[in-house]
PASEBA-1860 file (N, C-alpha, C; in nm, 3 decimals):
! residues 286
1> XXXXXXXX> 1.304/-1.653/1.070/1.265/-1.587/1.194/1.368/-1.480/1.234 ~ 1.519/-1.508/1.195/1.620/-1.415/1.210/1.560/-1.298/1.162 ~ 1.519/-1.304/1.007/1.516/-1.188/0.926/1.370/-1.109/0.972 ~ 1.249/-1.142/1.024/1.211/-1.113/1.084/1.211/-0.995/1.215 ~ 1.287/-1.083/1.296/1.299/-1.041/1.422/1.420/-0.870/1.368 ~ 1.502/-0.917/1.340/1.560/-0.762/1.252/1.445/-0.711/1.206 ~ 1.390/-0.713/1.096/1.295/-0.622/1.093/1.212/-0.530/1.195 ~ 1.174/-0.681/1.273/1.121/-0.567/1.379/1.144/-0.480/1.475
9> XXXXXXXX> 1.282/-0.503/1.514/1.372/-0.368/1.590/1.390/-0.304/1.495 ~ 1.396/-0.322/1.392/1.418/-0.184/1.257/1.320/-0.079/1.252 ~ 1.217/-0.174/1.234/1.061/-0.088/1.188/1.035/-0.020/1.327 ~ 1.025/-0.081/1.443/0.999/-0.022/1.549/1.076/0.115/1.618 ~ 1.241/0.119/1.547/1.276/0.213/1.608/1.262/0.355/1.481 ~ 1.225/0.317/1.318/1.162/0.392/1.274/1.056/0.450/1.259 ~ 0.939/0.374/1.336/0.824/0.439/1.356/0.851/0.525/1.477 ~ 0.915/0.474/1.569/0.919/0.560/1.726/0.965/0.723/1.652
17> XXXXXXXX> 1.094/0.673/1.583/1.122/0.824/1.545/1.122/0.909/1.430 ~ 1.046/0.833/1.340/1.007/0.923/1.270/0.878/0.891/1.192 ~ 0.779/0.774/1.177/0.669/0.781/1.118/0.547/0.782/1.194 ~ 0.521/0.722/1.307/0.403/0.727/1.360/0.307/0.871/1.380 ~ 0.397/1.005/1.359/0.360/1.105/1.391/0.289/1.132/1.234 ~ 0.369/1.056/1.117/0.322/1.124/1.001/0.233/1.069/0.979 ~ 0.250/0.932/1.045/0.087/0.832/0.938/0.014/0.858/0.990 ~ -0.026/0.944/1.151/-0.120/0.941/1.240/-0.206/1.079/1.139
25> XXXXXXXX> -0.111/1.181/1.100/-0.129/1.269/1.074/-0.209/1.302/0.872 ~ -0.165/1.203/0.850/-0.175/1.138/0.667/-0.280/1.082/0.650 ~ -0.379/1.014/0.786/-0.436/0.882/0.752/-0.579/0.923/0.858 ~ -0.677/0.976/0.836/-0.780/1.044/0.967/-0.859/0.899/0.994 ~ -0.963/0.870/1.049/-1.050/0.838/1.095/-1.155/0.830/0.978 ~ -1.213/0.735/0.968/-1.337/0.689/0.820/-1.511/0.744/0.832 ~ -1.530/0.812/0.962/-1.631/0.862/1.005/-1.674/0.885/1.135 ~ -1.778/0.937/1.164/-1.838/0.973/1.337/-1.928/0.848/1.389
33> XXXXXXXX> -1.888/0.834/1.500/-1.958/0.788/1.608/-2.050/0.862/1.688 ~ -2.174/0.820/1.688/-2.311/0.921/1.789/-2.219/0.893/1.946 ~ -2.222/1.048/1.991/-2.144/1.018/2.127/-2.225/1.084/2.234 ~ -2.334/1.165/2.247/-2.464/1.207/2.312/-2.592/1.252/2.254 ~ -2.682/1.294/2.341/-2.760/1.409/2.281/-2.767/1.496/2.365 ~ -2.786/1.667/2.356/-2.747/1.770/2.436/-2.853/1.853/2.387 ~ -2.876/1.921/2.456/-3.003/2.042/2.454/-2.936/2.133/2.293 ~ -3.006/2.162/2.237/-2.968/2.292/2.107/-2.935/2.388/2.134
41> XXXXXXXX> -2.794/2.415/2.095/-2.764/2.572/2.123/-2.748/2.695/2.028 ~ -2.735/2.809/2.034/-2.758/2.887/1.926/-2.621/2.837/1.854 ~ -2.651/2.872/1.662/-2.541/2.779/1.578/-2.449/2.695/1.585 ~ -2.602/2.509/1.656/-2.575/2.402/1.580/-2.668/2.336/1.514 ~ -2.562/2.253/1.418/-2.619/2.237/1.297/-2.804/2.103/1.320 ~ -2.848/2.236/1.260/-2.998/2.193/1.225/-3.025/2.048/1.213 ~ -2.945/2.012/1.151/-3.009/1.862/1.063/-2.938/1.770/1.172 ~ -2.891/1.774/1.279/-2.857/1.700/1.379/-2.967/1.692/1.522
49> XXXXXXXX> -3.080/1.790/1.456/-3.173/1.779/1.580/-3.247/1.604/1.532 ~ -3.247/1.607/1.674/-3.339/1.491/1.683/-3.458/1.467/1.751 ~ -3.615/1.474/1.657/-3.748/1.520/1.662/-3.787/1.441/1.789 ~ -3.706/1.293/1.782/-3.777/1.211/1.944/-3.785/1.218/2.073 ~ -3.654/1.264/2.072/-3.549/1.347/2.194/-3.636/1.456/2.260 ~ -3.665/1.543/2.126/-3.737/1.653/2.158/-3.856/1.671/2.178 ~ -3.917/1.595/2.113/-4.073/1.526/2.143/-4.103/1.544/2.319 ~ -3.998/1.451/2.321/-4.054/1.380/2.435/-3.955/1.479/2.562
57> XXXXXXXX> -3.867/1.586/2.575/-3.794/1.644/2.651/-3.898/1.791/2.678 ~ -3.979/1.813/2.508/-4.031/1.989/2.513/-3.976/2.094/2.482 ~ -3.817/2.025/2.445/-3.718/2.127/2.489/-3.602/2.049/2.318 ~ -3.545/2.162/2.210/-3.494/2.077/2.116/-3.347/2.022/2.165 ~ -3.342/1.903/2.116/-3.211/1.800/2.160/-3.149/1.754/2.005 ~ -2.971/1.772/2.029/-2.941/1.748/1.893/-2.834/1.616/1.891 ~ -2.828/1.546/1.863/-2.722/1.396/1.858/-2.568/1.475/1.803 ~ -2.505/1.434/1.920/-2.391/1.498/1.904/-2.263/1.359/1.827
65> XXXXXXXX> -2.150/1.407/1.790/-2.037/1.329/1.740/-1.908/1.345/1.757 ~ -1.827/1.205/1.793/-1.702/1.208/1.791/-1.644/1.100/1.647 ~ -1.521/1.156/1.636/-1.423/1.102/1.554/-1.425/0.997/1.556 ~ -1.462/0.916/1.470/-1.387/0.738/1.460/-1.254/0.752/1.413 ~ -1.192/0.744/1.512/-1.050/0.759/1.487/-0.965/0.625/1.402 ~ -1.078/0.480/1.465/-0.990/0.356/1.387/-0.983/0.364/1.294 ~ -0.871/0.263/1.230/-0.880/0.275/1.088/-0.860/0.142/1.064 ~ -0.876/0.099/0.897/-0.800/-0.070/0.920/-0.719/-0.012/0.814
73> XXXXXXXX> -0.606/-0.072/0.802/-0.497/-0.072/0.731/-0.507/-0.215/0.665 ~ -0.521/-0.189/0.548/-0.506/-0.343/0.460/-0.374/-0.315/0.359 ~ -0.228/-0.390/0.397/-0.125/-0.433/0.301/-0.108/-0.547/0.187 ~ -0.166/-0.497/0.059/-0.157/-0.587/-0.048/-0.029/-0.605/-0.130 ~ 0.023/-0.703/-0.078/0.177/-0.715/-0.124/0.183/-0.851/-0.234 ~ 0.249/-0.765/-0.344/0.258/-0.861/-0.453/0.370/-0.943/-0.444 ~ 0.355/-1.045/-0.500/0.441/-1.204/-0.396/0.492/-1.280/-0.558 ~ 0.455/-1.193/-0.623/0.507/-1.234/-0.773/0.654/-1.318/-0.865
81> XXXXXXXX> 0.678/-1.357/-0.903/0.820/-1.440/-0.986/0.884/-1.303/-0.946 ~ 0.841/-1.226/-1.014/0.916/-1.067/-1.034/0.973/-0.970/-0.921 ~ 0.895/-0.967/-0.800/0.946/-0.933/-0.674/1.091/-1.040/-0.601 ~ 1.131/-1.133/-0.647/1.250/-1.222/-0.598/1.362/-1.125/-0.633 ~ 1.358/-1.041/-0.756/1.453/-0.998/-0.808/1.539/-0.875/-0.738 ~ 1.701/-0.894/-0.729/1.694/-0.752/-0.676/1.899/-0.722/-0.730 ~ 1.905/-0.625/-0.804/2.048/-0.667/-0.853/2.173/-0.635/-0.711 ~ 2.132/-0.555/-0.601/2.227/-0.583/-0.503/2.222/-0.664/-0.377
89> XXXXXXXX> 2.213/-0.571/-0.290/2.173/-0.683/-0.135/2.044/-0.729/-0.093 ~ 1.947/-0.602/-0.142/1.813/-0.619/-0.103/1.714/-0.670/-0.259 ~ 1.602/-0.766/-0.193/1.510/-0.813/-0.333/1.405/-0.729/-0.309 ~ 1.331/-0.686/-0.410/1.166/-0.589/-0.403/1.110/-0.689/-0.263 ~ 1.107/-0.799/-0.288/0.995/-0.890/-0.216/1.057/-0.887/-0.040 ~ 1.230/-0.866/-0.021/1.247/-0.825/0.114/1.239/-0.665/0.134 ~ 1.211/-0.533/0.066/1.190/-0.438/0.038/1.030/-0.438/0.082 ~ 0.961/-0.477/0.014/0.807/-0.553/0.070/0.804/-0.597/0.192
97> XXXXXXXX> 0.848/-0.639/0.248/0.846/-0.713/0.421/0.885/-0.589/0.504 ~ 0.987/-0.492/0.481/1.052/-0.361/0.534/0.924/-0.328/0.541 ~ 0.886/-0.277/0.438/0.762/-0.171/0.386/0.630/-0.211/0.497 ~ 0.598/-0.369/0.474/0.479/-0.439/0.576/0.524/-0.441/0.730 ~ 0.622/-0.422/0.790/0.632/-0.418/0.915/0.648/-0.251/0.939 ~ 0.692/-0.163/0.876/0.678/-0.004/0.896/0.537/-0.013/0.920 ~ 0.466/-0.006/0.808/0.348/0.037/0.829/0.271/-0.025/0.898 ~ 0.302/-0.143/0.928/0.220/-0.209/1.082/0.249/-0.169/1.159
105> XXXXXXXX> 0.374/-0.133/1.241/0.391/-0.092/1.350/0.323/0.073/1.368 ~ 0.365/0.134/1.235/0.301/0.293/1.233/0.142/0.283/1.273 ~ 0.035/0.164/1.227/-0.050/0.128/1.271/-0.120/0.139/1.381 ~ -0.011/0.029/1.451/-0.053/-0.017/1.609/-0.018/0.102/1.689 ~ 0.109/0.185/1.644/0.083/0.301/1.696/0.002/0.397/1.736 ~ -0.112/0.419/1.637/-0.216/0.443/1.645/-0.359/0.410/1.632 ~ -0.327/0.254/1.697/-0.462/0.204/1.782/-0.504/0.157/1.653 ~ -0.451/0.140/1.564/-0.572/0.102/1.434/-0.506/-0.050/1.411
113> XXXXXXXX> -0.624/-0.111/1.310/-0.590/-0.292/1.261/-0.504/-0.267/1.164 ~ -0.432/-0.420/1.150/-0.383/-0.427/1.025/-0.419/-0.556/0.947 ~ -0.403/-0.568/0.798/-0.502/-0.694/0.721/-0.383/-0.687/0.626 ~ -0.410/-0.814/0.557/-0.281/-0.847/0.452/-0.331/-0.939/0.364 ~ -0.304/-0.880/0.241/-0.356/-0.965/0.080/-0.186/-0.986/0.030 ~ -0.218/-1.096/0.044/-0.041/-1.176/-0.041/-0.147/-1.226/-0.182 ~ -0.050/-1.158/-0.295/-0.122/-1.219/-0.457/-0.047/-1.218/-0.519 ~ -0.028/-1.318/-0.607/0.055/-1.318/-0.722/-0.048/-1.326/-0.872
121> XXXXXXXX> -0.090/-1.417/-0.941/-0.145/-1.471/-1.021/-0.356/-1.474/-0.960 ~ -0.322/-1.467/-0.836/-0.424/-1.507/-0.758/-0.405/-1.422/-0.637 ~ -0.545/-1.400/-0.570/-0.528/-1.373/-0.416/-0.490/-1.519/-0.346 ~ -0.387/-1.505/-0.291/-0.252/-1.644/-0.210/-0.311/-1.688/-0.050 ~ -0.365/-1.539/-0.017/-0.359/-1.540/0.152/-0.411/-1.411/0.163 ~ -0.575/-1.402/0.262/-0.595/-1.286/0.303/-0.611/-1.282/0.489 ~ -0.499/-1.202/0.526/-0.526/-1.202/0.708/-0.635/-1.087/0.731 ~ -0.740/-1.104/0.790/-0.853/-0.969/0.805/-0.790/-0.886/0.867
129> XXXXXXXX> -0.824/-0.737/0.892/-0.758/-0.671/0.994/-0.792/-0.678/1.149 ~ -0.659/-0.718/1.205/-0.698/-0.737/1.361/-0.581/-0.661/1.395 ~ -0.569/-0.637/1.545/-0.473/-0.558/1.684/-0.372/-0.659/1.675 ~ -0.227/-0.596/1.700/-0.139/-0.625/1.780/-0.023/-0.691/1.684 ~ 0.060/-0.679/1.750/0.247/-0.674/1.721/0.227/-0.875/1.677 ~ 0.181/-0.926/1.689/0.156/-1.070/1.624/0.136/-1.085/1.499 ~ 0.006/-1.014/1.479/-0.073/-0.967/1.313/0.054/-0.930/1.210 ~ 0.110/-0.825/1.281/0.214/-0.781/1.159/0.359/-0.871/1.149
137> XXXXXXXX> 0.378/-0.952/1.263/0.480/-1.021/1.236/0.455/-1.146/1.146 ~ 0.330/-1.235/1.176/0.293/-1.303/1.056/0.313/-1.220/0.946 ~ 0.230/-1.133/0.924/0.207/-1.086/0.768/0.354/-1.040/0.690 ~ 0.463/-1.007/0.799/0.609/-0.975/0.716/0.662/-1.145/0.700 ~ 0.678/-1.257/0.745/0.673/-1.369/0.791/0.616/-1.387/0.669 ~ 0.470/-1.431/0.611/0.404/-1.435/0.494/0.512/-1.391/0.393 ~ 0.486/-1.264/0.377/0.561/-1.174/0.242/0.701/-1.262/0.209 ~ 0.757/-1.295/0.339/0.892/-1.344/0.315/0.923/-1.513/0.257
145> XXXXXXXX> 0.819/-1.549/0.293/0.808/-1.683/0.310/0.736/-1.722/0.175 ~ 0.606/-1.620/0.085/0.551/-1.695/-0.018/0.655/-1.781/-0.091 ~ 0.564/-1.878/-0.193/0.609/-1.957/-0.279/0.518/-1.973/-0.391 ~ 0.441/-1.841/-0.427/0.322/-1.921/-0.548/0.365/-1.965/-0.616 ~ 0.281/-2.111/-0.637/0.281/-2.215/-0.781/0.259/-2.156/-0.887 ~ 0.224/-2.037/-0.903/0.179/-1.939/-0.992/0.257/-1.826/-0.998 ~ 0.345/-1.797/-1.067/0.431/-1.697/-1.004/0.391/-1.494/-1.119 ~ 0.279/-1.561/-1.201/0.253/-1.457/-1.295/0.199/-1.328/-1.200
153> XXXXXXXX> 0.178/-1.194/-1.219/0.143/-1.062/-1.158/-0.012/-1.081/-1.235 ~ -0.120/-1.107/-1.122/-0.258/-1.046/-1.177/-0.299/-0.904/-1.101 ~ -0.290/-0.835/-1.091/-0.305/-0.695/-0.977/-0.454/-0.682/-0.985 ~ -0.558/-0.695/-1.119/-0.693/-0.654/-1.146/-0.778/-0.769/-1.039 ~ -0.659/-0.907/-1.005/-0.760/-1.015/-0.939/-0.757/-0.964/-0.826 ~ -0.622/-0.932/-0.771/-0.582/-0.825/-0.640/-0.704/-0.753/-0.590 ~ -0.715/-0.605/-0.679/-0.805/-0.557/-0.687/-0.961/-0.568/-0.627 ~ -0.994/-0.698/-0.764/-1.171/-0.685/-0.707/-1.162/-0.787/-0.555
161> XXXXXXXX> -1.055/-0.888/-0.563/-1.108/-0.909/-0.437/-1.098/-0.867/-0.323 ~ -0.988/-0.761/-0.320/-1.018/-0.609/-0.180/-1.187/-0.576/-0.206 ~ -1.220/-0.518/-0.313/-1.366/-0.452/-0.300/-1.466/-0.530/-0.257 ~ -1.470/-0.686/-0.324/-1.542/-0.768/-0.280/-1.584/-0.800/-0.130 ~ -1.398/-0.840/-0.064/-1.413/-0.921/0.022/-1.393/-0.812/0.168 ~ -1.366/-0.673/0.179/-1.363/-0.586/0.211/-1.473/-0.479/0.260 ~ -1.599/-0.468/0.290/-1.686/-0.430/0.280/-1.697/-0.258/0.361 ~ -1.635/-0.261/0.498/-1.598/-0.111/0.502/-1.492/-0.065/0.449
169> XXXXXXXX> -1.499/0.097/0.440/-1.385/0.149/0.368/-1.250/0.121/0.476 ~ -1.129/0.120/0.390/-1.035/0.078/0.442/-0.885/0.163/0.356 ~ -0.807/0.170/0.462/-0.680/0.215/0.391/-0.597/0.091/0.330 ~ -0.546/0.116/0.190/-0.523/-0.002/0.125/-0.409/0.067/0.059 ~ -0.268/-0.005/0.117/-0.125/0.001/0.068/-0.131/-0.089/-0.054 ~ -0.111/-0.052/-0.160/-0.067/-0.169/-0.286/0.055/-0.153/-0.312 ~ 0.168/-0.250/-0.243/0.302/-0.228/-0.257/0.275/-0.402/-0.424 ~ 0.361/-0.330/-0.492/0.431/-0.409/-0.577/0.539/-0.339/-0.687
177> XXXXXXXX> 0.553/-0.405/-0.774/0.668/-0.376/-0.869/0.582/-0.316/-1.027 ~ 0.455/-0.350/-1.037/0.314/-0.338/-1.142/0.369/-0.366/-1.228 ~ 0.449/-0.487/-1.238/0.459/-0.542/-1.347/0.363/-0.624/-1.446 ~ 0.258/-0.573/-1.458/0.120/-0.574/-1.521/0.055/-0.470/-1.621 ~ 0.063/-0.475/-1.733/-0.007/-0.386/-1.795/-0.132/-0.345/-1.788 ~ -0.207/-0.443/-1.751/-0.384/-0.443/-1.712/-0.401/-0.365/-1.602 ~ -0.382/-0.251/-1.563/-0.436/-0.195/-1.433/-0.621/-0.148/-1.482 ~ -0.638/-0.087/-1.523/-0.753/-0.046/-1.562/-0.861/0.010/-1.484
185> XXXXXXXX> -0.961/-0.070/-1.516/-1.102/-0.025/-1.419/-1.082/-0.102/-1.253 ~ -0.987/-0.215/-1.289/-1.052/-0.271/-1.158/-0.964/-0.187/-1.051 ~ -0.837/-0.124/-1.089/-0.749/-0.042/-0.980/-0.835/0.130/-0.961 ~ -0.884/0.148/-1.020/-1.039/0.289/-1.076/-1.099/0.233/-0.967 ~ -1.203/0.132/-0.959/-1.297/0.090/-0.856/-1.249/0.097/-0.736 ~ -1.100/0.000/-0.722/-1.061/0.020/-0.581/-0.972/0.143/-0.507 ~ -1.006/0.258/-0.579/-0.962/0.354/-0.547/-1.061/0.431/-0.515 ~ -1.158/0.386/-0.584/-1.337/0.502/-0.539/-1.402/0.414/-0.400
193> XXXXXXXX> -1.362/0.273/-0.381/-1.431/0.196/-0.249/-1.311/0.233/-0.119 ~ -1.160/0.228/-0.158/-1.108/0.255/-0.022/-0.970/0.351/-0.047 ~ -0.971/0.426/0.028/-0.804/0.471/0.002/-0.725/0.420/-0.053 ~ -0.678/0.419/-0.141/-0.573/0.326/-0.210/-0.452/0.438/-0.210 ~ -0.313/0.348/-0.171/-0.201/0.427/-0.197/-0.103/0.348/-0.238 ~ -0.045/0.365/-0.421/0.038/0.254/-0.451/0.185/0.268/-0.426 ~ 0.258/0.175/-0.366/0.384/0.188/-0.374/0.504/0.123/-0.483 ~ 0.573/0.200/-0.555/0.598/0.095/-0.657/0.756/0.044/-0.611
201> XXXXXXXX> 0.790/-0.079/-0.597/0.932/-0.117/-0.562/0.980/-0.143/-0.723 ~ 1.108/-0.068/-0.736/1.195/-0.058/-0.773/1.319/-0.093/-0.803 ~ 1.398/-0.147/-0.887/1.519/-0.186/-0.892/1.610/-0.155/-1.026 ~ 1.740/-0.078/-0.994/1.828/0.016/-1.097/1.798/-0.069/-1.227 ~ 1.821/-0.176/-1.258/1.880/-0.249/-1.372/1.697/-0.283/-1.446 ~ 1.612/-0.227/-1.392/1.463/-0.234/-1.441/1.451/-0.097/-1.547 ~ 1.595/-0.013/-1.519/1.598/0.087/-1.595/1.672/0.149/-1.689 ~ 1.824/0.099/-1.629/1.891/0.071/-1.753/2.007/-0.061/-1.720
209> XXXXXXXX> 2.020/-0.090/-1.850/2.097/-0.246/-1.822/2.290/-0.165/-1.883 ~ 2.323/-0.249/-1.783/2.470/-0.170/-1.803/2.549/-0.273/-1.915 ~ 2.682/-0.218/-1.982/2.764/-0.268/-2.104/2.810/-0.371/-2.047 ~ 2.787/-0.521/-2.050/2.850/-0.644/-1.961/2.885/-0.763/-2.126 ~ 2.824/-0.723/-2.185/2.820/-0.845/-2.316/2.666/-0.881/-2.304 ~ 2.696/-1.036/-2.394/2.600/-1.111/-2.332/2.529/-1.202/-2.228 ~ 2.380/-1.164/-2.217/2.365/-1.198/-2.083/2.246/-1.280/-2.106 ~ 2.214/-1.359/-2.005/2.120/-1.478/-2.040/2.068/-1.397/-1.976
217> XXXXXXXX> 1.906/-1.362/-2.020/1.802/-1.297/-1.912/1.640/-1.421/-1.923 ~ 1.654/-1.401/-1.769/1.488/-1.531/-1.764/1.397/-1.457/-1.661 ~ 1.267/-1.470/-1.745/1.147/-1.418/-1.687/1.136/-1.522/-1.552 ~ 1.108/-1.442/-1.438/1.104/-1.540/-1.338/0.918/-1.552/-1.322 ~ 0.862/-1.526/-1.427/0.692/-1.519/-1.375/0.668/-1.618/-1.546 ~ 0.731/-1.655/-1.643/0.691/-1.713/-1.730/0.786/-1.802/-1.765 ~ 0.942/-1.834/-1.702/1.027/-1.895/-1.759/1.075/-1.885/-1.891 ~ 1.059/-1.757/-1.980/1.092/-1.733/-2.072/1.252/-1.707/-2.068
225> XXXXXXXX> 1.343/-1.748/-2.178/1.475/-1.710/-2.172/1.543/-1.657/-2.296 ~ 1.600/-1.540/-2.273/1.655/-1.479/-2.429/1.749/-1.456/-2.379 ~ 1.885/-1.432/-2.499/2.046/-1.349/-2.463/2.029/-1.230/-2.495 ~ 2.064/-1.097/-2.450/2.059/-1.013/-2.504/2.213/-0.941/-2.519 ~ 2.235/-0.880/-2.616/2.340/-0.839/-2.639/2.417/-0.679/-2.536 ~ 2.437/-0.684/-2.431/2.430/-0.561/-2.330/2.547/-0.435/-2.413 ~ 2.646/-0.518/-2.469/2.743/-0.403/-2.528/2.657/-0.315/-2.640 ~ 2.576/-0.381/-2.708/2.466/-0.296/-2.852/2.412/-0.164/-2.801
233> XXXXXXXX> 2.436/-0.046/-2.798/2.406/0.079/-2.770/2.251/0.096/-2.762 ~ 2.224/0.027/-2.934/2.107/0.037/-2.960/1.990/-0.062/-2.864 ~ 2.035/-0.149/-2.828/1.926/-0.206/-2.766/1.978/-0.180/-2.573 ~ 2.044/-0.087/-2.537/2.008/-0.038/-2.450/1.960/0.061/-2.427 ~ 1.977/0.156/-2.538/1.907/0.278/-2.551/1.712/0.268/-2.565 ~ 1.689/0.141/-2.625/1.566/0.107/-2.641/1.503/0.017/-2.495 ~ 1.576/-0.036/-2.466/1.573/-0.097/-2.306/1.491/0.032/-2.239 ~ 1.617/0.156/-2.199/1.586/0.261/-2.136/1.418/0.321/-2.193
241> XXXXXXXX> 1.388/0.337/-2.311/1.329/0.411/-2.369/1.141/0.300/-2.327 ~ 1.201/0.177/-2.357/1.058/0.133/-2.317/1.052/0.113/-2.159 ~ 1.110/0.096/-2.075/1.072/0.109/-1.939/1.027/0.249/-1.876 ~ 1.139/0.400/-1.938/1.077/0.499/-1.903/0.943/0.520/-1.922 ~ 0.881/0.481/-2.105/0.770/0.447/-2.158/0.639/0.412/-2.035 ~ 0.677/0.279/-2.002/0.609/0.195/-1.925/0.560/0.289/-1.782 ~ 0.670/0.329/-1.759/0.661/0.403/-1.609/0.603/0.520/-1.592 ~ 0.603/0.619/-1.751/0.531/0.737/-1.752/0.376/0.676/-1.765
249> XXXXXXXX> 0.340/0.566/-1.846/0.224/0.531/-1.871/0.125/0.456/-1.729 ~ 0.223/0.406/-1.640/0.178/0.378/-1.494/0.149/0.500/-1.400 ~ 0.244/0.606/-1.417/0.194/0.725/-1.329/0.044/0.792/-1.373 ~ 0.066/0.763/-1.511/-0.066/0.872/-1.568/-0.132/0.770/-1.516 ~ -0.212/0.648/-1.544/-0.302/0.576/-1.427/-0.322/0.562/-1.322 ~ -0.251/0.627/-1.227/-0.227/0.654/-1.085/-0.347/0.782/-1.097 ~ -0.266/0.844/-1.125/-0.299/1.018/-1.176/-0.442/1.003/-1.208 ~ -0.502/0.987/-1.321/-0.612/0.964/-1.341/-0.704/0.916/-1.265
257> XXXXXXXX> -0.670/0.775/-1.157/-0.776/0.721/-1.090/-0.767/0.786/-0.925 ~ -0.669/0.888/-0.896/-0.652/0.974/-0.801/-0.621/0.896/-0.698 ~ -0.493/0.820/-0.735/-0.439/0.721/-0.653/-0.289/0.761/-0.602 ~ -0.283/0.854/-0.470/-0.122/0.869/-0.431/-0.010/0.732/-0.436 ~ 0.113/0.763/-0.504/0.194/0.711/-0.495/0.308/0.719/-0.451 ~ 0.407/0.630/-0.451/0.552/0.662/-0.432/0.620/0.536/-0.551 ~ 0.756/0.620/-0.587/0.846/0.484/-0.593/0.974/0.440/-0.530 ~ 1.012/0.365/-0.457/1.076/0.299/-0.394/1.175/0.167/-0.429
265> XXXXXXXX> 1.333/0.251/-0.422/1.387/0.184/-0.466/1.493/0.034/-0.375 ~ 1.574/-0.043/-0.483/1.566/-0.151/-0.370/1.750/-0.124/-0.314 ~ 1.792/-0.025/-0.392/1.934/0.026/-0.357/1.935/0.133/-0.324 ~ 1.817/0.237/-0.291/1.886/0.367/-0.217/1.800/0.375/-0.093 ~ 1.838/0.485/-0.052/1.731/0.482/0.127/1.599/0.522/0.042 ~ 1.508/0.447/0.100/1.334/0.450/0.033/1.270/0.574/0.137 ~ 1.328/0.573/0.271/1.279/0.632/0.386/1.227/0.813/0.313 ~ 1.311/0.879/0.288/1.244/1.003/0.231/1.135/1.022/0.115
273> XXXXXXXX> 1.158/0.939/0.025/1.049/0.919/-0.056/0.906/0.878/0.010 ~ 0.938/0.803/0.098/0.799/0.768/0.212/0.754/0.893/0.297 ~ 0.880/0.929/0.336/0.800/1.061/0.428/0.740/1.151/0.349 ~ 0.777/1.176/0.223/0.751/1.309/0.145/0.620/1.247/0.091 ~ 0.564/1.094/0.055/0.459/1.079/0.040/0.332/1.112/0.128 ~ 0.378/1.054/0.310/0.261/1.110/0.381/0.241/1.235/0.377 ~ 0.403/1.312/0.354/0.332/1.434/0.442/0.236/1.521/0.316 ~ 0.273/1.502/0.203/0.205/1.508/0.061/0.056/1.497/0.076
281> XXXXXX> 0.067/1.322/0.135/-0.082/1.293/0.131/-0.158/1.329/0.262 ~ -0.066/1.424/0.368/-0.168/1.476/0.479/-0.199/1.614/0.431 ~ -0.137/1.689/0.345/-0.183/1.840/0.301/-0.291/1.780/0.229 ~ -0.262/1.702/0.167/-0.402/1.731/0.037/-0.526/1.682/0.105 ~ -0.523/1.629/0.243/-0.615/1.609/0.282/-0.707/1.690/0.383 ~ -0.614/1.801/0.429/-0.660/1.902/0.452/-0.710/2.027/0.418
END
């Protein structure tokens, strides 16, 4: 509850001053609301007359519209073996809780819900999107607190059950680490049913492993355990070479299924990489 309650004077005094203006601005409204009907005036649009109105007035009447400004914000935070990990002060999975209380509060800022998919192996926990400074303190509370019995990364189960269980369109944060090779069709689908914007958390030693000797390394999602030799040039040079690998081959699937991203690391300030994502993703939306 300590770590919590920090968070939320954190997040709150970073949305006050510097995100609520961007996400308000990054993130529009999902469609119109009928808000009258008004007599026809010279150039408006035709296909908004309405024949009953007019029928029955003598006179043509056209159904007018305002902005649906709500939005729901759904945070799918991966709760994986692999998110525990973090080689300095901060772990991806408390990097994840930062990330879920920003963007809730940037939220409530602007009047919109927030919803939360905790998955590891499985969808763990889904909160629907509802109002208010409660919603998001559970859901960072959640993030912090999982324990799946399952600790493997399924992201494709992630996936269909947003589209499934989700039925209007919705803005959908996918914060994890994608430590999953399978992204495929099912992250394609949920990028054509709701906004999808992935965030990838990050950590230095995921990229290169420094000269220490040998080091016992254990999969925390399979319990697998090998030594690897850290002084061997060669197998850090190949370390480097398949993670860059991995990471160019995750962007091009981003890329392809026209899914904005960021990556976010768990040792430097994440904060500019975030801003440069909204404000990124408010041009292209204009």
């Amino acid at each position: 509850m300590k770590r919590v309650r920090h968070l939320e004077i954190r997040a709150k005094r970073l949305v006050r001053e510097a995100f609520a203006g961007e996400y308000h601005s990054s993130f529009k409204g999902q469609g119109l609301d009928f808000s009258e009907f008004r007599e026809y005036q010279h150039g408006d649009e035709v296909r908004f007359l309405d024949w009953n109105v007019t029928a029955r007035m003598g006179t043509p009447y056209i159904r007018t519209f305002r902005e649906e400004r709500e939005l729901s914000l759904i945070l799918a935070v991966d709760v994986s073996g692999s998110t525990l990990f973090g080689s300095h002060h901060l772990s991806k999975r408390e990097l994840a809780a930062e990330l879920t209380a920003i963007l809730g509060f940037s939220a409530r800022e602007n009047g919109d819900k927030t919803g939360l998919l905790l998955f590891a192996n499985e969808p763990l926990l889904f909160l629907p999107p509802a109002k208010g400074t409660k919603q998001i303190l559970r859901s960072v509370r959640e993030v912090l607190a999982a324990d799946p019995v399952q600790a493997q990364t399924n992201l494709p189960a992630a996936c269909n059950f947003l589209v499934r269980s989700v039925r209007r369109r919705a803005l959908v944060f996918l914060i994890s680490d994608f430590l999953d090779t399978d992204l495929g069709k099912p992250l394609a689908t949920l990028g054509r049913k709701h906004e999808t914007i992935a965030l990838h958390l990050t950590d230095p030693l995921e990229k290169d492993l420094p000269d220490v000797g040998k080091v016992l390394f254990r999969d925390r999602e399979t319990g697998h355990r090998t030594i690897v030799n850290t002084s061997n040039s060669n197998a850090r040079m190949a370390y480097r070479k398949l993670s860059r690998r991995y990471r160019e081959g995750m962007q091009r699937q981003f890329k392809r299924f026209g899914i904005d991203h960021a990556s976010l690391s768990t040792t430097t300030d994440y904060l500019p990489a975030l801003h440069h994502l909204l404000k990124r993703h408010a041009s292209s939306n204009h």
